[in-house]
C-alpha positions as CSV (number, residue, x, y, z in Angstrom):
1,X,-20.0,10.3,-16.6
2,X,-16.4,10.2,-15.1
3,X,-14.6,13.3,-16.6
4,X,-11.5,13.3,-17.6
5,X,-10.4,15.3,-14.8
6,X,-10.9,12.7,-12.9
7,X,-9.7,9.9,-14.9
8,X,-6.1,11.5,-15.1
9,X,-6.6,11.5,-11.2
10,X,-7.9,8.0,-10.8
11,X,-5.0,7.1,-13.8
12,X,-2.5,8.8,-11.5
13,X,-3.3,6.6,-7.9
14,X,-3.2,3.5,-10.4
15,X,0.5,4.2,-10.9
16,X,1.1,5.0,-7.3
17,X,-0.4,1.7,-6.3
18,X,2.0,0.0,-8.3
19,X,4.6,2.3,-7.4
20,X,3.5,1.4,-3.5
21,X,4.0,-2.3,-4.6
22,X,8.1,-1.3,-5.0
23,X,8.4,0.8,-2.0
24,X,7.3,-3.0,-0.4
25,X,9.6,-4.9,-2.7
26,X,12.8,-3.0,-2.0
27,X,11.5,-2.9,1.8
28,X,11.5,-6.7,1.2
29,X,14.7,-6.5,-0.2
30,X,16.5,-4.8,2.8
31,X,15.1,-7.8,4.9
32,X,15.9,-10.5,3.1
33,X,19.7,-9.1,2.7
34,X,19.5,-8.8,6.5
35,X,18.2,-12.7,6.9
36,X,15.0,-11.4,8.1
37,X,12.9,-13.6,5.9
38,X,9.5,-13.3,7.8
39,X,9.7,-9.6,7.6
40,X,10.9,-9.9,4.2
41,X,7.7,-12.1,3.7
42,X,5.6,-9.5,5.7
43,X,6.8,-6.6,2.7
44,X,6.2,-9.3,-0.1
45,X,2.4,-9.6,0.6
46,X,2.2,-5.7,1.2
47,X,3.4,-5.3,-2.4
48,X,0.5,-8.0,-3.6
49,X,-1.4,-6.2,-2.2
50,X,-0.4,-3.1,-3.6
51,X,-0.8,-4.9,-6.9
52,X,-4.0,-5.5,-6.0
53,X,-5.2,-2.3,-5.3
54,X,-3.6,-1.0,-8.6
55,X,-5.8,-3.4,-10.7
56,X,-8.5,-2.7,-8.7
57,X,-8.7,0.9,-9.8
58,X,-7.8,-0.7,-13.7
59,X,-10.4,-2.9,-13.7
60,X,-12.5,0.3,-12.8
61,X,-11.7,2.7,-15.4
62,X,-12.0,0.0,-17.9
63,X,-15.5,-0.5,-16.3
64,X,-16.0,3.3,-16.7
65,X,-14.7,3.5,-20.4
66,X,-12.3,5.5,-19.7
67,X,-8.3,4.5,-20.6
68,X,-5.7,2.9,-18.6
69,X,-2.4,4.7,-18.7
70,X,0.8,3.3,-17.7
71,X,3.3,5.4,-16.4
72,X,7.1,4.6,-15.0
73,X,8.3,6.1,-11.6
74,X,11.3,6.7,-9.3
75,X,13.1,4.3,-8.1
76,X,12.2,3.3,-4.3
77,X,14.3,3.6,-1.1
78,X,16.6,0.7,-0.7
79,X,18.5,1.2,2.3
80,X,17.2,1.4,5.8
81,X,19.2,1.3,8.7
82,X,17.0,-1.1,10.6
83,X,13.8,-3.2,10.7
84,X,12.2,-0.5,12.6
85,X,13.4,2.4,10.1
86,X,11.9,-0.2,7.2
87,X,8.2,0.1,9.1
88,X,8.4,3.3,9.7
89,X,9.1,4.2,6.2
90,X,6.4,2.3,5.2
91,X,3.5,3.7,7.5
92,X,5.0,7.2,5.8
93,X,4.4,6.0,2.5
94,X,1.0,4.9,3.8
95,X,-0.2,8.5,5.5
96,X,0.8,9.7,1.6
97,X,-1.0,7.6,0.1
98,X,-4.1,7.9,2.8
99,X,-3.7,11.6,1.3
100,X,-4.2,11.0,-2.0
101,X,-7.3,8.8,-1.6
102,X,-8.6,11.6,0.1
103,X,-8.2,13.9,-2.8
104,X,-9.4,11.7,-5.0
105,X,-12.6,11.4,-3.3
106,X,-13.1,15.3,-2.5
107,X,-12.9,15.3,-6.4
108,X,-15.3,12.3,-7.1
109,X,-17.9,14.4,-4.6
110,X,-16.9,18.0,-6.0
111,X,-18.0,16.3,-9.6
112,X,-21.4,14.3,-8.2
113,X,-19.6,11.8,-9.3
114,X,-21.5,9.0,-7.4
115,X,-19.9,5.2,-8.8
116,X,-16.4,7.0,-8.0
117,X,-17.6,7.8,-4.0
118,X,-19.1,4.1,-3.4
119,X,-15.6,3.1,-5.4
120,X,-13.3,5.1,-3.5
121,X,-15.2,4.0,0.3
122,X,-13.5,0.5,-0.2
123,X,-9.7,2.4,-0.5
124,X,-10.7,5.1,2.2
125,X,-11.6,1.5,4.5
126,X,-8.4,0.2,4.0
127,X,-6.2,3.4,4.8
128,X,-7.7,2.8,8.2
129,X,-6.5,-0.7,7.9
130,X,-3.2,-0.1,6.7
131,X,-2.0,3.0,9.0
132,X,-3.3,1.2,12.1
133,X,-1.3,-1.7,11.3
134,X,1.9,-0.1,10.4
135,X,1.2,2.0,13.4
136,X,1.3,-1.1,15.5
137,X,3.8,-3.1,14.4
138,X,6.2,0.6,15.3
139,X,4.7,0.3,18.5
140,X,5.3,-3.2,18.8
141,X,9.2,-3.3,17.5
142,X,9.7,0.1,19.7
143,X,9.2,-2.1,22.5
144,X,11.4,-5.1,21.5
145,X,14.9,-5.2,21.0
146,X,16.4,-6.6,17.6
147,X,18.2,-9.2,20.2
148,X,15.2,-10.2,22.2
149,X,13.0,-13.7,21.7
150,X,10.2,-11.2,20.5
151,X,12.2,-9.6,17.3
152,X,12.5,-13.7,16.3
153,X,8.7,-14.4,17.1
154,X,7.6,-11.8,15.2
155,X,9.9,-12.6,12.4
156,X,8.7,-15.9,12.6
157,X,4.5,-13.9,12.3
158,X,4.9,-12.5,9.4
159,X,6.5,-15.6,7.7
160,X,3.2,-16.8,7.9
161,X,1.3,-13.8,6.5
162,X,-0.5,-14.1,2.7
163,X,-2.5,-12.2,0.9
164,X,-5.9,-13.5,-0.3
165,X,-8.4,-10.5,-1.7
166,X,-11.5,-11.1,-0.5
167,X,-14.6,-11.8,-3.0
168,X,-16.2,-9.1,-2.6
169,X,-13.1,-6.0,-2.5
């Protein structure tokens, strides 16, 4: 039985998820007011996906009888100085919330609590996912200039990025 320990916890990285979903839209925001609009696109889908992984955990304590609680938050960052400053904001926000997973799950296995481990596996996937991209797009701008053919090309990537959750996440 998820305790409600754990419920306030699982409650808590709901609201953080969506939360994540606003670091991406003001991120997105910065771009688009810049005329970046493929790495404004790039910060769009990060914040469906955000959404995503908000409802995910929703669906789940719904699943688990437990109740959903909404909560409001700070207002995001909206200024960044550059593209670069943008990412690496972002790849911050990601090691937090990398943390935080974590925690979760050292609580899920300090409780036995089994569904919540097999659950949390799918988030602790994706951390991997998400901090090795963010990690090398850095890399990847570090090495361009915001004047070079490769700041437009990539610009031009992520204008064709979506988001489609796979079936099974």
């Amino acid at each position: 039985m998820l305790n409600e320990t754990l419920s306030e916890a699982l409650n808590e990285q709901m609201n953080f998820e969506f939360y994540s979903a606003h670091v991406y839209l003001a991120a997105a925001g910065y771009c688009s007011a810049e005329s970046w609009d493929g790495y404004a696109n790039f910060f769009m889908v990060q914040a469906e996906e955000e959404r995503f992984h908000a409802m995910k955990i929703y669906k789940y304590l719904n699943d688990r009888g437990k109740r959903v609680k909404l909560a409001g938050f700070e207002a995001p960052n909206n200024e960044y100085s550059s593209i670069l400053e943008a990412f690496e904001h972002a790849y911050a926000h990601e090691i937090v919330v990398t943390k935080r997973i974590y925690d979760l799950s050292d609580l899920a296995m300090n409780d036995r609590e089994h569904a919540t481990i097999q659950f949390l596996k799918w988030f602790i996937d994706e951390q991997v996912e998400e901090e090795a991209m963010f990690d090398s797009i850095i890399q990847k701008l570090k090495r361009i200039d915001k004047d070079s053919n490769a700041f437009f090309m990539l610009d031009a990537e992520f204008a064709k990025r979506s988001f489609t959750p796979l079936a099974n996440a």
